[in-house]
Structure formats: C-alpha cells, structure tokens
N, C-alpha and C positions, 0 to 999 in steps of 0.2 A: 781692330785686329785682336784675337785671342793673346792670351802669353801660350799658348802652344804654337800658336802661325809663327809667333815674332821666333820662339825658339828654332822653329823647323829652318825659317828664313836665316837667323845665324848657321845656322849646322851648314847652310849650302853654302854660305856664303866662307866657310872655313874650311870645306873642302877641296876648294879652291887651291889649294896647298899644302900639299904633302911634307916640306920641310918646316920642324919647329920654328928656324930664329923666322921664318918667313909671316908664321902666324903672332910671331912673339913684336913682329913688327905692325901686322895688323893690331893687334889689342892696342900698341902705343898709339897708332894712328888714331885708333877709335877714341883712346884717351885726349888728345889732343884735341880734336874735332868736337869736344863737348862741352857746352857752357862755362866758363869757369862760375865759380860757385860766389856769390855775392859774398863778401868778408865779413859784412854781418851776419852772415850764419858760422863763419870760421870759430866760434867759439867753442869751448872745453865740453858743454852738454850736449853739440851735436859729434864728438869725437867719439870714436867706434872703440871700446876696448877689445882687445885680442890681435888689434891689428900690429902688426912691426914697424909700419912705416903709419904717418899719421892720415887717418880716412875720415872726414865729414859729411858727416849724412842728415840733408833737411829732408823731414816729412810733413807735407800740408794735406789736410781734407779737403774738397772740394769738390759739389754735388755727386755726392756720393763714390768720391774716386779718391784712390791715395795717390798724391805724387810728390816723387821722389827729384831730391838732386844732389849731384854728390863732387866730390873734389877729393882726391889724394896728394901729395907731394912726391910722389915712386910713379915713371911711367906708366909701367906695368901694371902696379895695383889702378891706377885711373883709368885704366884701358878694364880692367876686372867690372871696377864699380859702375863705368858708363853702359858695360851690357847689362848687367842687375839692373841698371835704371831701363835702360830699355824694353826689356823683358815687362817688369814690376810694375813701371810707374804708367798711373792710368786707368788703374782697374781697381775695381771693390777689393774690400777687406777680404771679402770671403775669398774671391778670385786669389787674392794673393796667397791666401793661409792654405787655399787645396793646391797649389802649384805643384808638380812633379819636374823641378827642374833639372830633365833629362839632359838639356842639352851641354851642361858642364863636362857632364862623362862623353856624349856625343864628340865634342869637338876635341878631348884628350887634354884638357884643360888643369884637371885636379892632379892627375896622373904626372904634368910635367911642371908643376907647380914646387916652388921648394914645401919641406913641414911648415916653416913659417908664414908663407902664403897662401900655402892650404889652410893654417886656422885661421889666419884673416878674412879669407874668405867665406870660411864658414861662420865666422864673427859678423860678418857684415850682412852675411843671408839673416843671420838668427834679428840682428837687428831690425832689419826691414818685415820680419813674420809679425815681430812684435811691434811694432809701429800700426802695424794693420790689425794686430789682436786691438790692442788700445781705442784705435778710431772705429771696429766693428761694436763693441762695450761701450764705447760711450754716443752712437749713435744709437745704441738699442735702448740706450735708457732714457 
C-alpha cells in the first residue's frame, strides 16, 4: 500500500467521529494496540529530542525499505507515533523523504494538538526524514 492509501485510509477511518475526546481516544487505542518497543532499543540514542514526554524511535533498513518502531511513555504521543509508523514504515527512502503528509491537517490533528505536542511531533516527523535521508546516502554509496 502507498503512504498516500494508508493516509486516505486513516483520514476515513477518523472521520468516523466528529467529537475530539472521541478521536483523542482512538489515537490512545492505536497507541495501545502497537508493539511495545523491545528495551533494547529504549536507550538515550534512539530518544527523540523536541519531544515533552519521552519518544523512541528504531530505524532499521531492510531490502530496500526503512522500518520504523516506536514507543512513548504519554498515551497520546504513542497513539501519534504508531500512525507515523504506519504511515512511514515500510517504504524506500525516497518514498519517505517526498511524503506529503496530508493527513495530519486532514484528521485536525496539529490543530488540536497542545504547542508542545505540536513540536514533538514535528521532532519526530523530522527525525524519521532523516533516518531515511541517512539510509538513501548510504545505500547510494
């Protein structure tokens, strides 16, 4: 699946619900319902800076694909980070680095975001760009 199907398929899947705590409860569920993150990656160099609450983010290559996985200690940001993984993980470098990801403003997401969960999450996008800059460059070389 594209990162634009998976996006389109969140966006319906969120419109599902006109009321925020209702979606503020889907993000928790989706955080819930996602891998927890093995403790061996729980270390200080997969830690996100920008973020308020603490976010781990592993990136591995693997034929030709980045994939991501991720753990926060804040429901809410875990529920954030498991759709970036969704979205993200799974597709080329390049795929990752032209992404348009529409569907954050789609779903009203940034908009009802506190200022500090809005830069986290924009800490955690820029992280994942550059995970995929790094494994594009060093697969080219």
């Amino acid at each position: 699946m594209s990162i634009n199907e998976i996006q389109d398929e969140i966006i319906a899947e969120f419109s599902d619900f006109d009321d925020w705590m209702d979606r503020y409860q889907m993000l928790i569920d989706m955080g819930s319902e996602q891998e927890p993150l093995e403790e061996q990656y729980k270390t200080e160099q997969n830690l996100i800076d920008g973020c308020q609450s603490r976010v781990w983010l592993q990136a591995d290559f693997t034929d030709g694909m980045v994939l991501f996985r991720a753990e926060s200690d804040a429901l809410i940001v875990k529920g954030i980070v498991a759709l970036l993984v969704r979205v993200l993980s799974g597709h080329t470098p390049q795929e990752i680095l032209d992404a348009d990801l529409y569907f954050i403003d789609c779903i009203g997401l940034r908009e009802h975001l506190s200022p500090t969960r809005s830069n986290g999450l924009g800490a955690m996008l820029k992280q994942m760009k550059m995970y995929a800059l790094a494994y594009k460059v060093k697969s080219e070389s």
